[in-house]
TIKOL-898188 format. One record per residue (C-alpha): residue number from 1; residue in three letters; x, y, z. Coordinates in nm, 2 decimals. Layout:
<resi: NUM resn: ALA u: X v: Y w: Z>;
...
//
This chain:
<resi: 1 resn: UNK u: 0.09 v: 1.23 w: 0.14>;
<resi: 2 resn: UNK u: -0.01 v: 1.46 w: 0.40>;
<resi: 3 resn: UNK u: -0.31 v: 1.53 w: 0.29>;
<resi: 4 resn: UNK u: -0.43 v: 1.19 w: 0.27>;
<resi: 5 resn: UNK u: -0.32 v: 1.10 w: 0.65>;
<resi: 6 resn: UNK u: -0.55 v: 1.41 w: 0.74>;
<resi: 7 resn: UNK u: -0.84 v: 1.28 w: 0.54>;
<resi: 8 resn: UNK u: -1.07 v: 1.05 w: 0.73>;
<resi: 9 resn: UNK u: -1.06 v: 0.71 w: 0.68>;
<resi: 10 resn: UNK u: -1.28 v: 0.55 w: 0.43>;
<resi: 11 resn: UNK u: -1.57 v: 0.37 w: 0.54>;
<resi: 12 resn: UNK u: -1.67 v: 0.02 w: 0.44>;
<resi: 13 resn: UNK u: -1.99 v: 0.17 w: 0.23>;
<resi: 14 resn: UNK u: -2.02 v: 0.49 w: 0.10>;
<resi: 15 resn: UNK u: -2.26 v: 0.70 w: -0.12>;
<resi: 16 resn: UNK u: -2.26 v: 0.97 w: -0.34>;
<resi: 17 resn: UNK u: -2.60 v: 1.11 w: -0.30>;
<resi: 18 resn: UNK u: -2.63 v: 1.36 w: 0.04>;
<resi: 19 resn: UNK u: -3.01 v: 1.19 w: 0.14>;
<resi: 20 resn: UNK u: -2.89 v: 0.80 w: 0.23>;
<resi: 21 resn: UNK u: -2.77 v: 0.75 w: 0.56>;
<resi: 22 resn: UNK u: -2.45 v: 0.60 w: 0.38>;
<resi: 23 resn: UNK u: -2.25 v: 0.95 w: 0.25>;
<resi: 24 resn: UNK u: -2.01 v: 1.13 w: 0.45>;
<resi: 25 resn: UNK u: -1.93 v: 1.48 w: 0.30>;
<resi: 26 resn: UNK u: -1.62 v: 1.50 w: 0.47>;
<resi: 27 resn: UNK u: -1.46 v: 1.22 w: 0.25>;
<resi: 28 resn: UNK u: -1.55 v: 1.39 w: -0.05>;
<resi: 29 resn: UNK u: -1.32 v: 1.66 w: 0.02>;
<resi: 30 resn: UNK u: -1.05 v: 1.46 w: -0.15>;
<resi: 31 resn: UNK u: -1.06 v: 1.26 w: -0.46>;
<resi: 32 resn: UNK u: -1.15 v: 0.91 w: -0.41>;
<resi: 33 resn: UNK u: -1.07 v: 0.64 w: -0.67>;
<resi: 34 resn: UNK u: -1.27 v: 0.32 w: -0.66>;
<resi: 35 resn: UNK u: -1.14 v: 0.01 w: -0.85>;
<resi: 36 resn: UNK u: -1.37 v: -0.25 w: -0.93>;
<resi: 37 resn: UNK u: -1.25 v: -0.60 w: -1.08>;
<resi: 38 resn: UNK u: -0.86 v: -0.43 w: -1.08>;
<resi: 39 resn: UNK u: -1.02 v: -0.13 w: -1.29>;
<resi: 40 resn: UNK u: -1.07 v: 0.21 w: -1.20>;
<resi: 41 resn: UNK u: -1.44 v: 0.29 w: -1.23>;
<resi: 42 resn: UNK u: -1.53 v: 0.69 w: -1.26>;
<resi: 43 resn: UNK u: -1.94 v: 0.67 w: -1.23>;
<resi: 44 resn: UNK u: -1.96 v: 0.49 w: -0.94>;
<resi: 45 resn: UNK u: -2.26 v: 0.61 w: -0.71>;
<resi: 46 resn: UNK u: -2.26 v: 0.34 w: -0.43>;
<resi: 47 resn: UNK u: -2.02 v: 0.09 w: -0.28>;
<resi: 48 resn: UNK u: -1.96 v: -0.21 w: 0.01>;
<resi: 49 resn: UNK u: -1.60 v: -0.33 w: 0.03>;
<resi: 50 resn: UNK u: -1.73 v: -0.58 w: 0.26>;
<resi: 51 resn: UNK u: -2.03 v: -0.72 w: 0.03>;
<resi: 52 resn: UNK u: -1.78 v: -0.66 w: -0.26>;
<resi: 53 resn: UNK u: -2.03 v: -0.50 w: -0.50>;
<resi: 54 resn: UNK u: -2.10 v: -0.10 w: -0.68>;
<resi: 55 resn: UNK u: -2.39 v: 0.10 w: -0.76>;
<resi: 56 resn: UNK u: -2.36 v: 0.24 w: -1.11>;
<resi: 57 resn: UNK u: -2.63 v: 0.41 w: -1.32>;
<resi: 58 resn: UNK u: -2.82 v: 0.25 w: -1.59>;
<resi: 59 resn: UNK u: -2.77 v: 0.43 w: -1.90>;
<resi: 60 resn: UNK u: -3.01 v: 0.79 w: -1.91>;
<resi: 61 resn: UNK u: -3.29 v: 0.59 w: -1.75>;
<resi: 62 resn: UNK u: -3.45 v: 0.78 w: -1.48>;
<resi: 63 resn: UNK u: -3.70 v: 0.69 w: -1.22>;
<resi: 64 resn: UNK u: -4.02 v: 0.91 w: -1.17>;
<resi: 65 resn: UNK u: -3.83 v: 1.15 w: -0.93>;
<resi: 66 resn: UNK u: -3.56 v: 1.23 w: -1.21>;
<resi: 67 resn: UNK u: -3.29 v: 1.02 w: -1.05>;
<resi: 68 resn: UNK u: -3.10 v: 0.80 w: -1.26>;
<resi: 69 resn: UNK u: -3.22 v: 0.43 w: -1.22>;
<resi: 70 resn: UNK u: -2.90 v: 0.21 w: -1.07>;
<resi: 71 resn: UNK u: -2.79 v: -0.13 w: -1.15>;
<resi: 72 resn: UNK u: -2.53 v: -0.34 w: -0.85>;
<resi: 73 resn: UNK u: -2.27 v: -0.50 w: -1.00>;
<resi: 74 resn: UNK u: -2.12 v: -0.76 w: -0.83>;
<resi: 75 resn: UNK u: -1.71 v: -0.81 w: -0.79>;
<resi: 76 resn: UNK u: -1.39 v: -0.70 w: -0.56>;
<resi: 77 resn: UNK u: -1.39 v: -0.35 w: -0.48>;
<resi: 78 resn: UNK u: -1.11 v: -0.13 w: -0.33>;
<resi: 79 resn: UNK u: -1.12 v: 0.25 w: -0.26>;
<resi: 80 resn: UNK u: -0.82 v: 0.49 w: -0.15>;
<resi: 81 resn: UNK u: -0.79 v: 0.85 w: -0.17>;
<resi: 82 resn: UNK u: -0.55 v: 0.97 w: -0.46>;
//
């Protein structure tokens, strides 16, 4: 537990990828488990507690850039550090 009080708190949204204004690196340093509709969700890319809703990608579709096309799914969200 320790190392969970020394890990910053969570923000409401959070990304994955380092170029949106949204990630903070220094949360990834632990793991972070996001459940979505009371299940634990491992390819989550995006999420707003607030909005209630995840960005996941879309299969192997990929834009014109090479990054994977995402869909928002809609639903109660909750993240914590394991």
């Amino acid at each position: 537990m320790n190392e969970a009080t020394s890990a910053p708190p969570l923000p409401d949204r959070l990304s994955t990828d380092p170029r949106s204004p949204h990630h903070v690196a220094a949360a990834f340093e632990q793991v972070i488990v996001i459940l979505f509709n009371a299940k634990e969700r491992f390819d989550v890319a995006e999420y707003c507690i607030s909005e209630g809703w995840i960005r996941v990608p879309a299969g192997k579709a990929v834009d014109r850039k090479g990054q994977p096309m995402m869909i928002k799914l809609k639903g109660t969200v909750e993240a914590f550090y394991r």
